[in-house]
C-alpha positions as CSV (number, residue, x, y, z in Angstrom):
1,X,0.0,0.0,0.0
2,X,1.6,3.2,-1.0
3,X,1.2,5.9,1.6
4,X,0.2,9.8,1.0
5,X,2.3,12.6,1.8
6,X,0.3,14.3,3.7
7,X,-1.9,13.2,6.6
8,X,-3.9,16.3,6.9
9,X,-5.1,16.9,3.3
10,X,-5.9,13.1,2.8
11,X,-8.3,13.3,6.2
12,X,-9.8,16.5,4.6
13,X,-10.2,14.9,1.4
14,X,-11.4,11.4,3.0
15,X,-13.5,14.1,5.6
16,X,-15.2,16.0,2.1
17,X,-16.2,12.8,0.4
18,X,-17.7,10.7,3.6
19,X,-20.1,14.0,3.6
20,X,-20.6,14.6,0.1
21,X,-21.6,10.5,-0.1
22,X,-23.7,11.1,3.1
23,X,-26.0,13.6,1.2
24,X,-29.6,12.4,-0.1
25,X,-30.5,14.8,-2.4
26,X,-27.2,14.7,-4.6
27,X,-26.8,12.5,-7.4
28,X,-23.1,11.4,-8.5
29,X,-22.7,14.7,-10.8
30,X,-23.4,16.7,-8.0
31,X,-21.0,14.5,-6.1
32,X,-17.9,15.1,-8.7
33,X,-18.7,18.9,-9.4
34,X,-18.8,19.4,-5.4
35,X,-15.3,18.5,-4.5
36,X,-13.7,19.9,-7.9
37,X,-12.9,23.1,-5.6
38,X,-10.3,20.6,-3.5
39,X,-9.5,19.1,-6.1
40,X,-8.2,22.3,-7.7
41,X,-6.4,22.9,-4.6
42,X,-4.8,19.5,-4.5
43,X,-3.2,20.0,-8.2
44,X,-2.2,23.4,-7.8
45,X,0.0,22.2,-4.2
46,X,0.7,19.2,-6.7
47,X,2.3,21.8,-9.5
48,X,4.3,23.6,-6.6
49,X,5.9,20.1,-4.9
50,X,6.6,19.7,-8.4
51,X,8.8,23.0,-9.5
52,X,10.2,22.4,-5.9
């Protein structure tokens, strides 16, 4: 099993998709489109590890 860097951002992440599952009235689009705004955040952290 191959381990993440960074134990904070994985529990957020893991945190954001346990609540966007948890919701009733969201279908799997909403579910996608609703954490893009992490997700953004992840790559652009991603593109600065990677100049680094």
């Amino acid at each position: 099993m191959r381990r993440r860097a960074d134990e904070g951002h994985r529990e957020e992440y893991a945190s954001l998709k346990r609540a966007l599952a948890a919701r009733t009235d969201h279908d799997v689009d909403d579910y996608g489109r609703d954490k893009m705004p992490w997700i953004g955040r992840a790559l652009k952290r991603a593109e600065g590890w990677a100049r680094r």
